[in-house]
C-alpha positions in Angstrom: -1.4 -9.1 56.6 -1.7 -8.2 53.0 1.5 -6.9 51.0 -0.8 -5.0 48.5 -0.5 -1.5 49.6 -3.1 1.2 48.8 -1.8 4.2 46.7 -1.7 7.2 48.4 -3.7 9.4 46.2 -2.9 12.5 48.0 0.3 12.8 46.0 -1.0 12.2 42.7 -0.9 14.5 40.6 -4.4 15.6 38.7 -4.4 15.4 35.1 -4.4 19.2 32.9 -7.0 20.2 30.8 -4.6 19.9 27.9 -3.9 16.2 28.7 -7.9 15.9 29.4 -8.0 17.5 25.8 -5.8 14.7 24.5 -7.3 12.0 26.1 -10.8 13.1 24.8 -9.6 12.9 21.4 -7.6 9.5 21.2 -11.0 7.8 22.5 -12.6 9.5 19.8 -10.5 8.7 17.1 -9.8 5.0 18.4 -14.3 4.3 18.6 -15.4 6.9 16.1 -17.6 8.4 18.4 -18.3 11.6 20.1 -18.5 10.3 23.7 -16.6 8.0 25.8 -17.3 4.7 25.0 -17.8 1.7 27.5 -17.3 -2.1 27.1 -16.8 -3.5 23.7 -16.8 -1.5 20.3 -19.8 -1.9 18.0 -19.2 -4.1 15.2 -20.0 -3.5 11.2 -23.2 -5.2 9.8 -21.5 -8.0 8.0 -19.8 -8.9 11.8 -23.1 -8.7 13.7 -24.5 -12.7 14.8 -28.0 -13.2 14.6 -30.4 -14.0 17.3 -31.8 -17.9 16.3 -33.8 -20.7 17.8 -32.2 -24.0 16.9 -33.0 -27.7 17.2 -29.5 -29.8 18.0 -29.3 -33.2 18.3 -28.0 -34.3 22.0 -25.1 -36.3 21.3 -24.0 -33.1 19.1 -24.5 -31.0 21.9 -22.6 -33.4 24.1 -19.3 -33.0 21.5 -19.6 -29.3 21.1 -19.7 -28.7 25.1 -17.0 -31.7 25.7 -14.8 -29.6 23.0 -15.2 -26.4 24.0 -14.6 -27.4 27.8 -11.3 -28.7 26.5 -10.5 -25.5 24.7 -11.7 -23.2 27.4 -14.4 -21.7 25.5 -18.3 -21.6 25.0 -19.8 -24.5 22.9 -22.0 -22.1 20.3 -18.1 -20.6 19.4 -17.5 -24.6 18.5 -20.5 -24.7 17.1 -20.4 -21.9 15.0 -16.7 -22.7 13.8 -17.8 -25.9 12.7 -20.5 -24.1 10.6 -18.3 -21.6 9.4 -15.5 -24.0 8.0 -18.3 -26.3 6.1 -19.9 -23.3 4.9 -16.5 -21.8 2.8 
């Protein structure tokens, strides 16, 4: 038997326009867009990765995925990190 009841939506209470209203407006502000926004916001130019086709040697390959296995993240993040602190 599972202890997770289901909410019993026939006492809920439905929201007013003037919380609708409200609502609206703080998804506005928070995305900067006129419509309700799904998933992830966009992000600026200067943030945006770009699409490549690269050539990586296989014992590289082997480290990045060993490393980012360890760290619980993808191996083109380890790769990328690596690029990013040898290119400053």
């Amino acid at each position: 038997m599972s202890k997770i009841k289901e909410f019993d939506f026939s006492k809920a209470r439905r929201a007013t326009p003037k919380e609708l209203r409200f609502f609206k407006k703080a998804i506005e502000n928070t995305f900067g867009i006129k419509r309700p926004f799904r998933g992830r916001p966009p992000k600026g130019p200067l943030l945006k990765y770009q699409d490549i086709h690269i050539r990586i040697h296989p014992r590289a390959l082997k480290w990045a995925r060993a490393l980012a296995k360890k760290r619980g993240m993808g191996y083109q993040t380890i790769i990328n990190e690596t690029l990013l602190k040898h290119a400053a």
